[in-house]
Steps between C-alpha positions, in 0.01 A plus 500: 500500500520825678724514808325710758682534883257205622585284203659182629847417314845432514725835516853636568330720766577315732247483872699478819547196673228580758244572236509181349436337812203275560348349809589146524794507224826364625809351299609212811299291683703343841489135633274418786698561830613125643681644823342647821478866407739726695295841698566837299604652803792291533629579136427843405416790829176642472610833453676439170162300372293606240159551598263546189563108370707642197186693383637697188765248393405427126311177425661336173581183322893411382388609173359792536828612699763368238348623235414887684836506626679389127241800349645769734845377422464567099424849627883568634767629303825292544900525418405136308245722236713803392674713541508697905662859351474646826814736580713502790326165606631218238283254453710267274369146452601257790688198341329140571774353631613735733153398655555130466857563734304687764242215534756241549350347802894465672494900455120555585387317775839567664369631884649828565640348860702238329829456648797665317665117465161445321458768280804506318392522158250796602810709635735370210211651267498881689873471566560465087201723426691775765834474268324526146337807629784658608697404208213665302463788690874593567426510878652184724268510833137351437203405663190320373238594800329808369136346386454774233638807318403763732618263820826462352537886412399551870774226589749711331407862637486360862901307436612872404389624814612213721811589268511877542457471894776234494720711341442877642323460817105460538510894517640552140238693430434360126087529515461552134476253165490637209224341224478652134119611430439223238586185761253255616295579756618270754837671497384791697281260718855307619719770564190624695463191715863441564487846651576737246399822345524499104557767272463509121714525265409638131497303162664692202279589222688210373368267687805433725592619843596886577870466590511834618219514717624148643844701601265782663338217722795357566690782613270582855685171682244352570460252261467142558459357142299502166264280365522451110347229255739463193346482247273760651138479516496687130672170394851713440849406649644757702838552329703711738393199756845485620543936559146456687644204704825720607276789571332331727760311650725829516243627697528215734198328425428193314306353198196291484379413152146368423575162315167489422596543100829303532352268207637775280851418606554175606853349337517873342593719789539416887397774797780427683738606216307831479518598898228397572535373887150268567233416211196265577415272200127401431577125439113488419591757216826400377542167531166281421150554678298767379468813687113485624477167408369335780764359729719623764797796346848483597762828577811414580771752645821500348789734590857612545727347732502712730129536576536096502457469869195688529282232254251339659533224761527180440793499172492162361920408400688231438715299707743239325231296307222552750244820503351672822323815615740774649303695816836587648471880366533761754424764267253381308141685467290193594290250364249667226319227429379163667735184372676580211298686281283366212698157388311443247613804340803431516486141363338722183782722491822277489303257274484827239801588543698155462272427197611825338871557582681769471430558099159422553453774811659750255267428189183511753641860556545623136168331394333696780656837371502424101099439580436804639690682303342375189152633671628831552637512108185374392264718737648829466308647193165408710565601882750760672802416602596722811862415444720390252765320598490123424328301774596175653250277559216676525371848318280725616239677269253840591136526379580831383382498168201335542400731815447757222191291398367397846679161538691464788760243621201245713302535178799350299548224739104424548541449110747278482338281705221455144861420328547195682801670701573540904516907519832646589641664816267881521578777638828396645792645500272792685773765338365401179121600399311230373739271470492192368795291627587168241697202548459207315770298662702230263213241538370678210531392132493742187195395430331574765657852533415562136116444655535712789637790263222486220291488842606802647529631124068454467469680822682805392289503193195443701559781728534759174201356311302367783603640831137401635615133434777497715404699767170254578710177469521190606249417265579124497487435932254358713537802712590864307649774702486382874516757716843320622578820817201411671529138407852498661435778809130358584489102369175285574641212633215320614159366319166570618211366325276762399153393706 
């Protein structure tokens, strides 16, 4: 039989919701009312009333929405299918258990406004959570209330100004933070909201940051502190980490480092052994759940003990035996986030770390870097390398050799996507043209590298014998080449039938 567009037949393609709907379909039918029925008015104001009898709202049996909804759901890409190589974000796979603790019902249906004297084991979790943290990251002062990476990197940059003014006056005149030109975007964006102006400081054609230009910028006195990811957003490790912390701090500012890619040195190396005075950690990253991966993220501030008392109000300690929030903290910035941040991310967090330990933490780290490493060996007769050094855990590649045929870096993703493979991180760092930023975290076995390379291996052949091939794909998706700026800048969010 010949399929023509008003053929009727079962396909992938799937209709929306609303256009399956029929008049008269429903999936519930309600018991007859036996009590006096109450007036509308009384239960729900006019005003806030719908007024076209739920004309519009689609029309279909329990069947028909199980199985739509179980269709669309084959369609999505998950950490539980492959491989997520997606740089700078790591997307490792999110351990079962760790989601089993968190939906302990003691731990999940605990109210937020449950007395301290009932919430012990809640505050004994944070309070241990706080000291392997700090243990890990070198730095003794800690707070778990930062909902995400960029709050918590916000957290930080506002404590070194409550800092700064504590320490010189409110007039010190420090307006300026100092970000290298390869950091993450939202570096800029919190020195910016916490009330300072940023300049830039260079990368090295080696991929690391320009020490001398740093000691330019740091000479004018008006320096509050630097921003810095280690391992930097090329996926290198600053080496002279400690002369770029004493520059700074000879200066009289103070450091802030990204932790965004601290799962390239946990039980390896600690910020706070480097200089390093406050680091947020992306416990959404590091320790368990997925970055992207559908729940609430975690960024907890962790610092020296000096900037201690500016953490975020309330500081959960311990007294004797017994565990209780701490809001006596006159110099504290302030509550950043409702409660105590998300729990259940925490719950995730200690639950990796305790079933790792110490050696555990420390081969999670040298898995992370021997796998990306073993990419970069393995991709380097196919794509550019803009720098050599070896990478931690994450490599970033150029589409420079197969520009010279037409194919660019979204054509290379686009055509992974026929290989059965989530695309990489594009086009970021933005000091790096057509980049193509890689991380396959430790989740990942050899075998499923050893796919990924031969992979990425086809598609460099493809774009010498076939560039056409590559440059038109997805060849193998519902939808090929969506027009994903407008899609993002001018979404249709609502349905309207067409007559």
């Amino acid at each position: 039989m010949k399929l023509t567009k008003a053929t009727p037949h079962i396909t992938q393609n799937e209709d929306l919701i609303f256009e399956r709907s029929r008049r008269g379909r429903i999936g519930y039918r309600l018991p007859e009312l036996d009590v006096e029925e109450a007036p509308l008015d009384a239960l729900i104001p006019r005003e806030l009333r719908r007024d076209d009898d739920l004309e519009g709202v689609p029309e279909v049996s329990e069947v028909d929405v199980v199985r739509h909804f179980t269709r669309l759901s084959t369609w999505n890409y998950a950490v539980d299918h492959g491989m997520y190589p997606l740089g700078s974000c790591t997307m490792k796979y999110n351990p079962r258990l760790n989601e089993r603790i968190a939906r302990l019902a003691g731990f999940a249906d605990l109210h937020p406004l449950t007395p301290e004297e009932d919430a012990q084991g809640a505050l004994q979790v944070i309070y241990e959570l706080q000291e392997h943290l700090a243990e890990i990251t070198g730095l003794p002062g800690v707070s778990l209330q930062p909902a995400a990476g960029a709050h918590g990197e916000m957290t930080g940059i506002m404590m070194i100004r409550a800092f700064l003014d504590a320490r010189d006056g409110k007039r010190h005149g420090r307006s300026v933070m100092i970000i290298p030109d390869s950091a993450h975007g939202t570096n800029p964006a919190s020195a910016h909201l916490s009330g300072f102006k940023v300049k830039t400081v260079k990368t090295t054609p080696e991929g690391l940051t320009d020490l001398d230009q740093l000691r330019e910028l740091c000479a004018t006195g008006d320096v509050a502190g630097l921003m810095l990811t280690n391992p930097n957003t090329l996926g290198l490790f600053e080496k002279e980490i400690r002369e770029i912390c004493r520059i700074v701090h000879d200066a009289g500012g103070l450091v802030y480092m990204d932790g965004a890619n601290m799962n390239a040195l946990v039980g390896w190396a600690r910020p706070g052994d480097m200089g390093v005075d406050v680091i947020h950690l992306n416990l959404h990253k590091t320790f368990s759940t997925p970055h992207g991966g559908g729940g609430p993220g975690s960024g907890p501030c962790c610092c020296t003990k000096e900037l201690e008392p500016f953490l975020p109000v309330p500081r959960v300690v311990r007294d004797g035996d017994r565990f209780r929030l701490d809001y006596d903290r006159p110099h504290s910035i302030g509550r950043v986030k409702a409660f105590y941040g998300n729990f259940g991310m925490a719950l995730r967090a200690l639950a990796y770390i305790l079933t790792h330990g110490p050696d555990g933490l420390r081969e999670a780290t040298e898995t992370a870097v021997l796998n990306a490493r073993y990419l970069a060996h393995h991709l380097a007769s196919d794509y550019e390398r803009p720098y050599d050094a070896p990478p931690m855990h994450e490599v970033v590649f150029t589409d420079k050799r197969q520009a010279r045929k037409g194919v660019h870096t979204l054509d290379i993703a686009k055509r992974l996507i026929d290989y059965g493979f989530h695309p990489p991180t594009i086009y970021f760092p933005l000091i790096v043209q057509g980049a193509m930023l890689i991380e396959p975290t430790e989740s990942v076995g050899r075998e499923e590298l050893d796919q990924f390379i031969e992979a990425m291996r086809s598609i460099a052949r493809e774009a010498e014998e076939d560039p056409e091939l590559v440059r038109s794909a997805p060849h193998t998706t519902r939808i090929s080449r969506l027009d994903e700026a407008s899609a993002a800048r001018r979404p249709i969010l609502r349905w309207r039938p067409e007559n």
